[in-house]
N, C-alpha and C positions, 0 to 999 in steps of 0.2 A: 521417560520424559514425555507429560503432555504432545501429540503431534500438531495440533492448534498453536501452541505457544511459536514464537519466533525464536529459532536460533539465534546463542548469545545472548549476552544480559543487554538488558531493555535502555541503560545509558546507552549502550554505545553503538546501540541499531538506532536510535531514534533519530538520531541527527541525518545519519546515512537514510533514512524514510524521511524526512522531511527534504532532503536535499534532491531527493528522486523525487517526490511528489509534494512539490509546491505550495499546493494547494491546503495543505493540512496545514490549520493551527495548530499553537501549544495546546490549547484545551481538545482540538483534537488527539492527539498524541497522552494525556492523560489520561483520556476517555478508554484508548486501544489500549494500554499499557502491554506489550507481546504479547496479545491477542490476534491471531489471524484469520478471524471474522470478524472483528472488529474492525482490524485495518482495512480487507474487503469493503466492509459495509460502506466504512468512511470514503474510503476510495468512489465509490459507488455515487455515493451524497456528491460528494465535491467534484468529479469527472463526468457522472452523468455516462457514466458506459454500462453497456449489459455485462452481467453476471459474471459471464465466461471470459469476457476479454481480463475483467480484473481477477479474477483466481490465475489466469494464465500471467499477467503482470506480475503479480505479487507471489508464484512461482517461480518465474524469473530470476527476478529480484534477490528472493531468498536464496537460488542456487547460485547467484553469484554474476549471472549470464549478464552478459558485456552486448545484448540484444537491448535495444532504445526500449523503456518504459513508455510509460502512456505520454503522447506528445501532446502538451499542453494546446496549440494552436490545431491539433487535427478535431474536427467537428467530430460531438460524441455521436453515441451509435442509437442512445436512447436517453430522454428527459422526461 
């Protein structure tokens, strides 16, 4: 298996990705299709954090970890 792709078929992460991060449209979510440079990148666009904070979120995430994703109201790290 690709290790970029997202664990899991791409219906049924997506909704769980958009419910964790807000911020993503539907056309963003097209765009990613379980890509994980993609979803990064997007993250990136719409959060405005460096690099490493969203591979470490979007790690997270994917392992399941019950650790708060990116908090919408905390001020990004870089714009």
């Amino acid at each position: 298996m690709n290790s970029n792709r997202i664990d899991g078929t791409w219906e049924q992460v997506k909704g769980s990705i958009q419910k964790t991060w807000g911020k993503l449209t539907h056309d963003d979510l097209a765009v990613i299709e379980g890509d994980r440079k993609q979803l990064a990148g997007k993250l990136k666009e719409r959060y405005g954090y460096a690099q490493d904070k969203i591979d470490d979120q979007v790690r997270k995430w994917n392992e399941g970890s019950d650790e708060t994703v990116i908090d919408p109201t905390e001020t990004p790290m870089v714009r």
